[in-house]
TITI-109240 format. One record per residue: residue number from 1; residue in one letter; x, y, z of N, C-alpha, C in turn. Coordinates in Angstrom, 2 decimals. Example, Ala and Ser with C-alpha at 12.3 -4.5 7.8 and 13.67 -1.06 7.14 Angstrom:
BEGIN
+-----+------+---------+---------+---------+---------+---------+---------+---------+---------+---------+
:  nr : rest :    n_c1 :    n_c2 :    n_c3 :   ca_c1 :   ca_c2 :   ca_c3 :    c_c1 :    c_c2 :    c_c3 :
+-----+------+---------+---------+---------+---------+---------+---------+---------+---------+---------+
:   1 :    A :   13.19 :   -5.69 :    7.80 :   12.30 :   -4.50 :    7.80 :   13.20 :   -3.30 :    7.80 :
:   2 :    S :   12.85 :   -2.25 :    7.08 :   13.67 :   -1.06 :    7.14 :   12.90 :    0.03 :    7.87 :
+-----+------+---------+---------+---------+---------+---------+---------+---------+---------+---------+
REM end
This chain:
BEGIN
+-----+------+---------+---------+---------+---------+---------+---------+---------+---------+---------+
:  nr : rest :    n_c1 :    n_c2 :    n_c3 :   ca_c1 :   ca_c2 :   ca_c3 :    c_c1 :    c_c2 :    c_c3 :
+-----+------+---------+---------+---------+---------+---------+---------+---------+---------+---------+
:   1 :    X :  116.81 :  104.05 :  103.84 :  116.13 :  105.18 :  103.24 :  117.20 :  106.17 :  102.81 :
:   2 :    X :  117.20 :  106.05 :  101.35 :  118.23 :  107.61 :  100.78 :  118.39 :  108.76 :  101.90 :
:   3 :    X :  119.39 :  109.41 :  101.85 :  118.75 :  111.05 :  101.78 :  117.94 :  111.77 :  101.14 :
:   4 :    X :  117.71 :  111.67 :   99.91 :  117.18 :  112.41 :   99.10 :  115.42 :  112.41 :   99.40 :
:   5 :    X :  114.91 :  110.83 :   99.94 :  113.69 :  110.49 :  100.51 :  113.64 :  111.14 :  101.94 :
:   6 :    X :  114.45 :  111.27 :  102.83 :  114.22 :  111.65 :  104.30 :  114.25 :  113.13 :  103.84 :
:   7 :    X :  115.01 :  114.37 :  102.76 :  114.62 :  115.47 :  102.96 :  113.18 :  115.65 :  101.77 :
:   8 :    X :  112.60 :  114.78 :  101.25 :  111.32 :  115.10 :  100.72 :  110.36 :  114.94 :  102.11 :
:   9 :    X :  110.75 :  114.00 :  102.45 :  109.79 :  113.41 :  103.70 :  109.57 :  114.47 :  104.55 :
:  10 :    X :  110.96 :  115.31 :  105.10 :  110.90 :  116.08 :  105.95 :  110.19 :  117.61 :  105.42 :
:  11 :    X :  110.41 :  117.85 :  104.23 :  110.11 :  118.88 :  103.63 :  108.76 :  119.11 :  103.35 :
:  12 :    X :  108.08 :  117.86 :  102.86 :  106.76 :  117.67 :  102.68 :  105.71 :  117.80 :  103.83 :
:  13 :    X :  106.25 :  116.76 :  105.34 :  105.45 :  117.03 :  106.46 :  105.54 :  118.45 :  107.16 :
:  14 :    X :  107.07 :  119.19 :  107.13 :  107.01 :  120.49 :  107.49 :  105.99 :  121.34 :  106.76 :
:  15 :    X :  105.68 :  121.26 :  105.58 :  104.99 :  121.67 :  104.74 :  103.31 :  121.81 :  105.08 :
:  16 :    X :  102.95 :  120.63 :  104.89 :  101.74 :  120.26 :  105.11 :  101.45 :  121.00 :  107.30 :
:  17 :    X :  102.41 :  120.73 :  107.69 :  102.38 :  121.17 :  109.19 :  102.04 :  122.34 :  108.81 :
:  18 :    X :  102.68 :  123.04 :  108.06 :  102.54 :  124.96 :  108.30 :  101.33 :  124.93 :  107.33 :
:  19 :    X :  100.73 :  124.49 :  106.72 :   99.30 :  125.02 :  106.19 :   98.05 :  124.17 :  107.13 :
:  20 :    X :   98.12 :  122.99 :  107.38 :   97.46 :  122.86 :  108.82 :   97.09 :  124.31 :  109.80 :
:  21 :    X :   98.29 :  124.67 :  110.27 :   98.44 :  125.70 :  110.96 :   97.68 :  127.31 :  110.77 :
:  22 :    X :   97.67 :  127.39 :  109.46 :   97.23 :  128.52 :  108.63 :   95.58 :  128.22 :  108.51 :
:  23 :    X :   95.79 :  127.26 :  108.17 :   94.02 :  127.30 :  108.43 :   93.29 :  127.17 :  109.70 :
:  24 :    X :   93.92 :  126.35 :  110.94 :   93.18 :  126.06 :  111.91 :   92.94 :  127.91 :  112.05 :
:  25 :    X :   94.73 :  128.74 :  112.22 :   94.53 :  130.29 :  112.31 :   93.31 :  131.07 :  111.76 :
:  26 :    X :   92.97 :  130.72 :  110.70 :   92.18 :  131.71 :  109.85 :   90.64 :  131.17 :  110.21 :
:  27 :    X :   90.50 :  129.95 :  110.99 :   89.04 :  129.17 :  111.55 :   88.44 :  128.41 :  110.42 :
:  28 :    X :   89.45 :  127.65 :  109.07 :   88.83 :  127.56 :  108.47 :   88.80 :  125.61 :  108.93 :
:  29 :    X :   89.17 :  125.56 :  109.61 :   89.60 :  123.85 :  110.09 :   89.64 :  124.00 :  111.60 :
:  30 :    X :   89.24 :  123.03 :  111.60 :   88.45 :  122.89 :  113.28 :   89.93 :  122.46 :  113.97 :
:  31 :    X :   90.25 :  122.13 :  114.81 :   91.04 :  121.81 :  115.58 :   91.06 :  119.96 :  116.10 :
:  32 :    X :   89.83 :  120.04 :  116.05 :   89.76 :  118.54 :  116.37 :   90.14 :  117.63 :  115.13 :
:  33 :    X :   89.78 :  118.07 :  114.11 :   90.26 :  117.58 :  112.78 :   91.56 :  117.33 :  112.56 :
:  34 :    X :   92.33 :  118.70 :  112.57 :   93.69 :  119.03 :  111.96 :   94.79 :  118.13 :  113.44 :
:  35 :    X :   93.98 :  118.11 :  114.23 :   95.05 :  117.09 :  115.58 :   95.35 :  115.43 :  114.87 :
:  36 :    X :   94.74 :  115.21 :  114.06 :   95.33 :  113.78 :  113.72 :   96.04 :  114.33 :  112.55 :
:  37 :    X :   95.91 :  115.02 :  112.06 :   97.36 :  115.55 :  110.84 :   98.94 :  115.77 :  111.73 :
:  38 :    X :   97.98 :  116.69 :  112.56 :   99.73 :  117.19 :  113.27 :  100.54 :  116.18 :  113.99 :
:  39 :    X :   99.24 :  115.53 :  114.65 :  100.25 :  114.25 :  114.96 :  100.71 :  113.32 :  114.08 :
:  40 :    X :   99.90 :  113.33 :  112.76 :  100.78 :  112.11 :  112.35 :  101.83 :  112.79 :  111.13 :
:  41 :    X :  101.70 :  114.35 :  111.16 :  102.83 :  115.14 :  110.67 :  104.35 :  115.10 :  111.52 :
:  42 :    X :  103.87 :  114.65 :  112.90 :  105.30 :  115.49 :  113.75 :  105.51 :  113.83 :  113.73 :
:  43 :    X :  104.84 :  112.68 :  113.31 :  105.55 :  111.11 :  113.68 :  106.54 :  110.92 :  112.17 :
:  44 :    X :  105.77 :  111.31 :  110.97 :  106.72 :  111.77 :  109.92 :  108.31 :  112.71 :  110.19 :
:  45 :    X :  107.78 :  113.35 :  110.50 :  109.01 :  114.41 :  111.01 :  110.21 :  113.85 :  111.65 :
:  46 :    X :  109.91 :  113.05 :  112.77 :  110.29 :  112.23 :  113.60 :  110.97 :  111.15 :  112.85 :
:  47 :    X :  110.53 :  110.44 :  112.31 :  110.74 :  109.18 :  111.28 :  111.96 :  109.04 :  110.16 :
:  48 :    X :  111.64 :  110.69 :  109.39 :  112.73 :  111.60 :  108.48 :  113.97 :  111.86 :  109.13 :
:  49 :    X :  114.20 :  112.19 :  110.36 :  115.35 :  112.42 :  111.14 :  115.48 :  111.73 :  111.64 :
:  50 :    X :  115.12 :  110.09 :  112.14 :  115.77 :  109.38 :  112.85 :  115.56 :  107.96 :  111.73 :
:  51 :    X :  115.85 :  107.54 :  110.72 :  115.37 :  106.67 :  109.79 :  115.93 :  105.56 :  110.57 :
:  52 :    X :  116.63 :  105.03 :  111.31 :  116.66 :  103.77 :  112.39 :  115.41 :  103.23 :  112.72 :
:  53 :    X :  114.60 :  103.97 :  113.17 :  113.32 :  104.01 :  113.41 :  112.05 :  102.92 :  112.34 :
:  54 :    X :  112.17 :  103.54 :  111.22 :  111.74 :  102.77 :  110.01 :  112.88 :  101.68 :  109.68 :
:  55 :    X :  113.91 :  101.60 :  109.86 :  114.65 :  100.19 :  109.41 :  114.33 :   99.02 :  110.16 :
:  56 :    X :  114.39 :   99.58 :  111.83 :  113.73 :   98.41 :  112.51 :  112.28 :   98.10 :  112.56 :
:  57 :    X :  111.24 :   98.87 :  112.34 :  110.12 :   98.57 :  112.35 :  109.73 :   97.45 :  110.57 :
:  58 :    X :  110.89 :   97.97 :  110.07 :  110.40 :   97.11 :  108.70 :  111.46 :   95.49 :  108.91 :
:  59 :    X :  112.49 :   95.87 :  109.62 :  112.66 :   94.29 :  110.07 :  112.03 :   93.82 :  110.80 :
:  60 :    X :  111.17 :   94.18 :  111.72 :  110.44 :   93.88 :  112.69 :  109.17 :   92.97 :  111.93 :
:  61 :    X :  108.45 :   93.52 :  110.95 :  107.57 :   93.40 :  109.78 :  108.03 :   92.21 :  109.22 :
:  62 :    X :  109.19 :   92.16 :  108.62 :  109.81 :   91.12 :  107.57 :  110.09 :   91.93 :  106.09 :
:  63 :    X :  109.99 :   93.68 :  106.23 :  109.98 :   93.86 :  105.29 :  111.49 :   94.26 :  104.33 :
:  64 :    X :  111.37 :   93.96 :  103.13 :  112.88 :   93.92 :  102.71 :  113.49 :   95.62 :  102.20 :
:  65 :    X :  112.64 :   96.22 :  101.94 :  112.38 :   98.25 :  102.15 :  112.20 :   98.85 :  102.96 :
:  66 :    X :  113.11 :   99.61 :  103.12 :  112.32 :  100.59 :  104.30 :  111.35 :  101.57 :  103.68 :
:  67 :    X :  111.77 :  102.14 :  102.67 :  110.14 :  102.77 :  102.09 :  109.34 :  102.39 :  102.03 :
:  68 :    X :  108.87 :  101.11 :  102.29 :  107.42 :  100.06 :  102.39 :  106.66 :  100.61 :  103.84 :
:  69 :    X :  107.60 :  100.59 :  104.38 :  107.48 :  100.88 :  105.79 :  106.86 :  102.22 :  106.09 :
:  70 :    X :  107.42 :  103.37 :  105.26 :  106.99 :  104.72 :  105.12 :  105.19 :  104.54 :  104.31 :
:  71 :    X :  105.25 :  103.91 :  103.72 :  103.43 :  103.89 :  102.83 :  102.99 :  103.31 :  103.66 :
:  72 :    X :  103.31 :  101.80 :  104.55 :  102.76 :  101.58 :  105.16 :  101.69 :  102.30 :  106.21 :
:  73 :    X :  103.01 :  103.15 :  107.04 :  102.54 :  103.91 :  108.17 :  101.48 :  105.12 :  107.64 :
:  74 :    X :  101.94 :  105.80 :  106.46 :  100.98 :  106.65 :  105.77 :   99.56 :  106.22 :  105.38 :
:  75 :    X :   99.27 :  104.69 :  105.11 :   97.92 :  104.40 :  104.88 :   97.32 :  104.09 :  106.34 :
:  76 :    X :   98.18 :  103.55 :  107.04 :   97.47 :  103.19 :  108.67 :   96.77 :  104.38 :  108.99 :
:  77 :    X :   97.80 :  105.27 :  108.86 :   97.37 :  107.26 :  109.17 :   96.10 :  107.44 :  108.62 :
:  78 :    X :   95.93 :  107.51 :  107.36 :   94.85 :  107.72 :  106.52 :   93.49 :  106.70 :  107.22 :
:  79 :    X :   93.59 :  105.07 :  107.71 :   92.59 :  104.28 :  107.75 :   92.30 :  105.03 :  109.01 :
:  80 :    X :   93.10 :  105.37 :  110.07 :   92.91 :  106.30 :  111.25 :   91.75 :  107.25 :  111.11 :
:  81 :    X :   92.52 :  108.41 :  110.35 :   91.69 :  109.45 :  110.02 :   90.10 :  109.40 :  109.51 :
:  82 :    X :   90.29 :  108.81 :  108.36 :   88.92 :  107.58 :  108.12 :   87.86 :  107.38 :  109.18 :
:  83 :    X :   88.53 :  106.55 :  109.94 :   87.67 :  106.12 :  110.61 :   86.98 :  107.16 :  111.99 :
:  84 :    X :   87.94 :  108.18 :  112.39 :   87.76 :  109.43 :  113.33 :   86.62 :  109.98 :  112.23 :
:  85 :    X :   86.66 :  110.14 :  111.13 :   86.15 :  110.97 :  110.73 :   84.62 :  110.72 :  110.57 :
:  86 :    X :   84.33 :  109.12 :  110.29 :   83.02 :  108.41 :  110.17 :   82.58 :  108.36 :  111.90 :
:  87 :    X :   83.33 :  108.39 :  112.51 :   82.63 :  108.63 :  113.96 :   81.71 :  109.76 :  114.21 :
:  88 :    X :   82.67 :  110.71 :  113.72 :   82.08 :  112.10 :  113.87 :   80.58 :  112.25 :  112.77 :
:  89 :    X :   80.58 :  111.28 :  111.86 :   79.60 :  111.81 :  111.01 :   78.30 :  110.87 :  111.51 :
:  90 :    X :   78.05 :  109.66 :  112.26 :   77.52 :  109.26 :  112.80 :   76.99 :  109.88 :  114.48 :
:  91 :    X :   77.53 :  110.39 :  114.42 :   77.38 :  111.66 :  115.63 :   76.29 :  112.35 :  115.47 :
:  92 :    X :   77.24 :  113.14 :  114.60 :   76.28 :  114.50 :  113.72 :   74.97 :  113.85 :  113.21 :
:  93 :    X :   74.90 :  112.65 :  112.32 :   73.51 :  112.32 :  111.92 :   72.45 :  111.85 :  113.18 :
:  94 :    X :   73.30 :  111.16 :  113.93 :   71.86 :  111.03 :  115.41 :   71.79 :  112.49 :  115.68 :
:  95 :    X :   72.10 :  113.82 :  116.23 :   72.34 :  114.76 :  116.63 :   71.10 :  114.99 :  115.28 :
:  96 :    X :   71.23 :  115.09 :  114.25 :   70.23 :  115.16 :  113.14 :   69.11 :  115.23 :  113.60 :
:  97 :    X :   68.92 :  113.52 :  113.55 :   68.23 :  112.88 :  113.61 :   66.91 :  112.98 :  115.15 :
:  98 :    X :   67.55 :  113.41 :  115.78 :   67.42 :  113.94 :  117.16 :   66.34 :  115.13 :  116.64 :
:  99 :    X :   67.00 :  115.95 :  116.28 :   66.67 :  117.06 :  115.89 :   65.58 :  117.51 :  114.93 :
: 100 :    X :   65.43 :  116.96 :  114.18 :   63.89 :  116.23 :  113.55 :   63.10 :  116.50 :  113.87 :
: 101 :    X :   63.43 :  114.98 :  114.81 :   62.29 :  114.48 :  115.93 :   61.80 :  115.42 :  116.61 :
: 102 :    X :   62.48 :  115.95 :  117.21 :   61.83 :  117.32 :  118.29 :   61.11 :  118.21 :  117.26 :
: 103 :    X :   61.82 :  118.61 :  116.64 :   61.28 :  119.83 :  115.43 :   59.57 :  119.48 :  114.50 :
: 104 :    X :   59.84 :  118.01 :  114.81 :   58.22 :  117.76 :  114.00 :   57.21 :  117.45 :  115.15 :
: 105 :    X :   58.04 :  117.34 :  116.35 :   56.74 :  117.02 :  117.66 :   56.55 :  118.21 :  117.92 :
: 106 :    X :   57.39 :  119.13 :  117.99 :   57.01 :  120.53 :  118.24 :   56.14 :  121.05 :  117.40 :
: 107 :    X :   56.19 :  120.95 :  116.06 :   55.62 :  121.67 :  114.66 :   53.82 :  120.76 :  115.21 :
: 108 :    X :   54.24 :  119.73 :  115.66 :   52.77 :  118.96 :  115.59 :   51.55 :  119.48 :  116.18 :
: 109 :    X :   52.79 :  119.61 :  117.75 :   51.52 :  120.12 :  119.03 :   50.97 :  121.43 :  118.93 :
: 110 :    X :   51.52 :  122.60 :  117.98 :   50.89 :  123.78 :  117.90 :   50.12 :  124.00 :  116.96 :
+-----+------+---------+---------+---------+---------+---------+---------+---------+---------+---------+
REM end
């Protein structure tokens, strides 16, 4: 991995870290949300300053880039998030759905 890629890398996740931050501050982002950013902001971070890290995981792979290795880990992140996020919305719709229910047995019996 260049330099020129490890200080975008680093520059970009510091980046994205401090507006994370700014919003959880201002209440406009929940906390439970913005925790799979920061963590997979500070594994970026991590990654940018120690690029050993990504060389062996992409030999490890078979891969012949180590920037393969960097998209890689960035879409895993994303299928992560994804999928935290469809949990939560299957939640919320029984919680709905729940909620209905009571609301029209109640509306019924009076």
């Amino acid at each position: 991995m260049s330099m020129q890629i490890q200080i975008i890398l680093i520059f970009g996740t510091f980046l994205s870290f401090v507006l994370l931050v700014r919003k959880i501050r201002k209440s406009k982002l929940n906390i439970d949300y913005a925790s799979l950013w920061i963590i997979g902001s500070a594994i970026f971070i991590v990654l940018a300053i120690f690029p050993n890290i990504i060389y062996f995981l992409a030999n490890l792979i078979g891969m012949k880039s180590s920037i393969n290795m960097v998209f890689i880990l960035a879409i895993f992140l994303q299928f992560v998030i994804i999928f935290y996020l469809i949990l939560k919305i299957s939640i919320i719709e029984e919680k709905l759905k729940n909620l209905i229910q009571y609301y029209s047995i109640d509306r019924k019996v009076e």
